[in-house]
C-alpha positions in Angstrom: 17.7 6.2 20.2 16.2 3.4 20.0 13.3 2.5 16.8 10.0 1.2 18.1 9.9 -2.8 17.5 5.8 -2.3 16.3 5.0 1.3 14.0 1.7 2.5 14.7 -0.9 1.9 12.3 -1.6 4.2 9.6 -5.5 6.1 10.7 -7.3 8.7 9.3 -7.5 11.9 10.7 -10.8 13.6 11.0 -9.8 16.6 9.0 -6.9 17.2 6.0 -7.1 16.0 2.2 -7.1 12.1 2.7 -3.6 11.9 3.3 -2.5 8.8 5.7 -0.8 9.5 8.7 0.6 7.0 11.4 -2.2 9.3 14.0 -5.8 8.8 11.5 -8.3 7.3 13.7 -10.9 5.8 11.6 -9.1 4.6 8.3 -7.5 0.9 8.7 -5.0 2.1 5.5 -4.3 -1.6 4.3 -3.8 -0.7 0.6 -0.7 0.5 -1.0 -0.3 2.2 -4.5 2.8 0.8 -5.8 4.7 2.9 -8.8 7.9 2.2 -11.2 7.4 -0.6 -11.4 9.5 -2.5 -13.7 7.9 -3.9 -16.8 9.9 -7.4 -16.1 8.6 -7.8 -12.5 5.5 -9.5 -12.1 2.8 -10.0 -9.6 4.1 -13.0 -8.0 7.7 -11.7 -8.1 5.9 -8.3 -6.5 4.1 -10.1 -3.7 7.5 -12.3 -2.7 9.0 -8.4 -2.2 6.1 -6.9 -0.3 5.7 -10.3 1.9 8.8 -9.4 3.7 6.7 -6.9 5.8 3.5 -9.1 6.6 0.6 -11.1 5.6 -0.4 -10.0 1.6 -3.9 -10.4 0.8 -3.8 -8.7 -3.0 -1.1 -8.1 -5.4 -2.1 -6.5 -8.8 0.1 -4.9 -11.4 -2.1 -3.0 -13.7 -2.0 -3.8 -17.9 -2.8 -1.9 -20.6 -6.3 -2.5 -23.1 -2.8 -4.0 -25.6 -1.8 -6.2 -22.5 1.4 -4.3 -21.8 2.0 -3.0 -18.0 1.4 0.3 -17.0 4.0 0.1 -14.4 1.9 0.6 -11.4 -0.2 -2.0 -9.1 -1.4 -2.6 -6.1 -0.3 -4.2 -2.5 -3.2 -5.0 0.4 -2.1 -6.2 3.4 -4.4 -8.3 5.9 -3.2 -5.3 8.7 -2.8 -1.8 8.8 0.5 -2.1 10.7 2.2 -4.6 7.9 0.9 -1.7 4.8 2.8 1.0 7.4 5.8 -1.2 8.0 6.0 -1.8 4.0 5.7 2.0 2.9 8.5 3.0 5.7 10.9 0.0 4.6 10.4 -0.3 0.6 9.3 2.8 -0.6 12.9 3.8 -2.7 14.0 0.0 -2.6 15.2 -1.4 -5.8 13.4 -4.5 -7.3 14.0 -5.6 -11.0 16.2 -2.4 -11.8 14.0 0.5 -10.8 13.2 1.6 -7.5 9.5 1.8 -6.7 7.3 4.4 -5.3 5.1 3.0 -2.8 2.4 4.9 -0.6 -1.0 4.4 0.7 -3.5 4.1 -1.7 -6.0 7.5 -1.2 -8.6 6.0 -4.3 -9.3 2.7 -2.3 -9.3 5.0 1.1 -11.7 7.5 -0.6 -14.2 4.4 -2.1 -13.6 3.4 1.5 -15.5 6.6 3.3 -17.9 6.6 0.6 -19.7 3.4 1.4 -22.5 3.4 3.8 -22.1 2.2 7.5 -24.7 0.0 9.0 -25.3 0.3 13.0 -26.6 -2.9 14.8 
């Protein structure tokens, strides 16, 4: 057995409830929701974790109207192959005491589709 050196990336399939496969054709699946997120960790000290797996272009842990964080956030990647590599190697990986719950992020995917294409 030997693991494939580049995953494919993540695509949308034409049919299904939005879910992101490694087989979707149209969807480049950059963005990641990122959950338990502990209330010590913060962006920066996110992005160093996530950078391990590729270029990131956006890191945002969320906050509270009182300031507080909510314990979720946010990872883009500049490449739908680094977001896929990310999900497979730190979803269930331990940063600041809790282990976080990463997969791809259907709300930016669905706001995605929704927006008009323009043909040339």
């Amino acid at each position: 057995f030997r693991p494939k050196s580049n995953p494919e990336p993540p695509r949308k399939e034409l049919t299904g409830r939005g879910k992101c496969t490694p087989h979707r054709p149209l969807c480049p699946c950059t963005q990641l929701f990122v959950s338990n997120i502990s209330y010590r960790v913060n962006w920066i000290q996110l992005e160093e974790h996530f950078r391990q797996c590729g270029d990131v272009e956006r890191v945002e842990v969320f906050k509270g109207k009182n300031g507080k964080k909510k314990g979720y956030g946010i990872v883009r990647y500049h490449s739908a192959v680094d977001a896929w590599n990310a999900l497979q190697r730190l979803n269930d990986v331990e940063l600041g005491g809790r282990h976080l719950q990463v997969k791809m992020d259907e709300k930016a995917e669905r706001r995605m589709q929704s927006q008009p294409t323009t043909t040339a």
